[in-house]
C-alpha positions as CSV (number, residue, x, y, z in Angstrom):
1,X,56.5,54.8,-245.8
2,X,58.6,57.2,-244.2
3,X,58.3,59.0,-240.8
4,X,55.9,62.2,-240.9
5,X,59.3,64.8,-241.0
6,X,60.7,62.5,-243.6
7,X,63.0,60.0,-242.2
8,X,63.5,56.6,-244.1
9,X,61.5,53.4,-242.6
10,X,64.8,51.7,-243.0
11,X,66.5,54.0,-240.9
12,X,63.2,54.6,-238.3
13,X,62.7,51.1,-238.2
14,X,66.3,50.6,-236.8
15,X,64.7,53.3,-233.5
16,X,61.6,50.8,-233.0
17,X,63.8,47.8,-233.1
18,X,66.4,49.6,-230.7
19,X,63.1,50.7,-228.6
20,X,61.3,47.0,-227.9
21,X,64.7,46.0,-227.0
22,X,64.8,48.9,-224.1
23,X,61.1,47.9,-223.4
24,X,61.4,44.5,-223.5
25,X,64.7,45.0,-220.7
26,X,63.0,47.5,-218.6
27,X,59.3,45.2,-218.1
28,X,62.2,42.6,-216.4
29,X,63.5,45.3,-213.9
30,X,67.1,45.6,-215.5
31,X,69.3,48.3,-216.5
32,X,68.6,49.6,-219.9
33,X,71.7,52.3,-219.7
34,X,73.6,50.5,-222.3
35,X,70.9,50.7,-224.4
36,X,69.8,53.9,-223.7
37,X,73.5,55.1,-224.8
38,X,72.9,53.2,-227.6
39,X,69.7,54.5,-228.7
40,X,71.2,57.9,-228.3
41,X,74.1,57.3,-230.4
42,X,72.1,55.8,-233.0
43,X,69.8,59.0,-232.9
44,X,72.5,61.3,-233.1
45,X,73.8,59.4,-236.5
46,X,70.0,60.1,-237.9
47,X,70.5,63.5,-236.6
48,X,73.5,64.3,-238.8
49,X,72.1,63.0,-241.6
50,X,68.6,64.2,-241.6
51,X,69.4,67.2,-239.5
52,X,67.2,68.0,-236.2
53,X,63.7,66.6,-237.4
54,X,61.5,66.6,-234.8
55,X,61.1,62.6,-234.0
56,X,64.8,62.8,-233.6
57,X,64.5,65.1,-231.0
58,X,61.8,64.1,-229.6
59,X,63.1,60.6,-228.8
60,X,66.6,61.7,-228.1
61,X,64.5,63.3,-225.3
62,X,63.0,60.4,-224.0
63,X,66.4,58.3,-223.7
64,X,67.6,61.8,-221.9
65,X,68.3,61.5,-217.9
66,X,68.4,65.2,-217.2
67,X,65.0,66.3,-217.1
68,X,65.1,69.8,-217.5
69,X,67.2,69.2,-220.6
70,X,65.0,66.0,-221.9
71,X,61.9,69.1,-221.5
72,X,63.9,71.7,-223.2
73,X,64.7,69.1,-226.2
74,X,60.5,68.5,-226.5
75,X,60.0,72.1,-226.6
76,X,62.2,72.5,-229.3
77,X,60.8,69.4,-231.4
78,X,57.2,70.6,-230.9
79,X,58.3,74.2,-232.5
80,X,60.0,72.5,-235.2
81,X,57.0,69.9,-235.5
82,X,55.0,73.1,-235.9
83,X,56.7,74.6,-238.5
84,X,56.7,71.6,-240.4
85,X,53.4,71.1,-240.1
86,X,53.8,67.5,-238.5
87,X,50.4,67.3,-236.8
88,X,51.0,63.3,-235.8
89,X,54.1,64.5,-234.1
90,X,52.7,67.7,-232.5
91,X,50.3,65.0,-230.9
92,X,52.9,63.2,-229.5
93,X,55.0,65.5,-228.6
94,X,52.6,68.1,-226.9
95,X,51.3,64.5,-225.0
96,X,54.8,64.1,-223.7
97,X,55.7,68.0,-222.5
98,X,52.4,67.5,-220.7
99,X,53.3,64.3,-219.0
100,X,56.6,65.7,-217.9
101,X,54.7,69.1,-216.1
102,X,52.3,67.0,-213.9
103,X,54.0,63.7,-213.8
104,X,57.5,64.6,-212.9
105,X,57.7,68.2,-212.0
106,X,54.3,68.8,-210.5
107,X,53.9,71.5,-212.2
108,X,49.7,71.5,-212.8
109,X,49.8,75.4,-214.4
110,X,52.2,74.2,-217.0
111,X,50.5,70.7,-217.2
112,X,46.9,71.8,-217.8
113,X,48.2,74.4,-220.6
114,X,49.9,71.7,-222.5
115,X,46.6,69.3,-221.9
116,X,45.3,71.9,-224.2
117,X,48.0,71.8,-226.6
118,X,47.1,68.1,-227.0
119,X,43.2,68.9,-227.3
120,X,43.7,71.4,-229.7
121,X,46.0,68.9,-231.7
122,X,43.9,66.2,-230.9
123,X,41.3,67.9,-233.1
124,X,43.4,69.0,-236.4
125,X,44.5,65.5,-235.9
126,X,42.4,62.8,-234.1
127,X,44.4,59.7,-232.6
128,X,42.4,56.7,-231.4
129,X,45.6,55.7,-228.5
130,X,44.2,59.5,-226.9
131,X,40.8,59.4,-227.8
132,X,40.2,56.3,-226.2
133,X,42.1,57.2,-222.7
């Protein structure tokens, strides 16, 4: 099965393998820049072949130091997410804009508006991970 936006699970598969790696580095306190660079590269191939699907995007945004530009990158995957009608990604993604405006900019205005993004997505498309949180 392919992602929601349509990218191959050969191809996705090589993200989540490329991911656990970066987890598994990070939960032992080391530097996962290498990998990060890595993941980004790898992301940017997908990108050129699939175009700017919105779980490219979106993850090149997580492995993305500068926040401002990680947020702008999130913003652009939801609005593509929503054009594609990719509610499992619109989930995701609206979770992660949200996190970004109260966790890292203290921004509880912006943070409380995206909560409601997520609810409202939440609904078209219930996730047990949020609905048990």
């Amino acid at each position: 099965m392919s992602t929601e936006d349509g990218i191959a699970d050969d191809d996705w598969g090589k993200v989540t393998e490329l991911a656990i790696k970066i987890a598994n580095v990070s939960a032992k306190n080391k530097d996962t820049t290498m990998l990060d660079h890595r993941m980004l590269k790898y992301l940017e191939k997908l990108a050129n072949k699939y175009g700017r699907l919105p779980s490219i995007v979106s993850t090149m945004a997580d492995y993305t130091e500068d926040l401002s530009q990680s947020l702008a990158m999130q913003k652009e995957a939801y609005v593509s997410a929503c054009e594609m009608n990719c509610e499992y990604e619109m989930v995701n993604i609206s979770e992660s804009i949200a996190e970004i405006y109260i966790n890292q900019k203290k921004d509880n205005k912006r943070g409380k508006y995206w909560l409601s993004i997520l609810k409202a997505n939440l609904k078209a498309k219930p996730d047990e991970y949020f609905e048990n949180q």
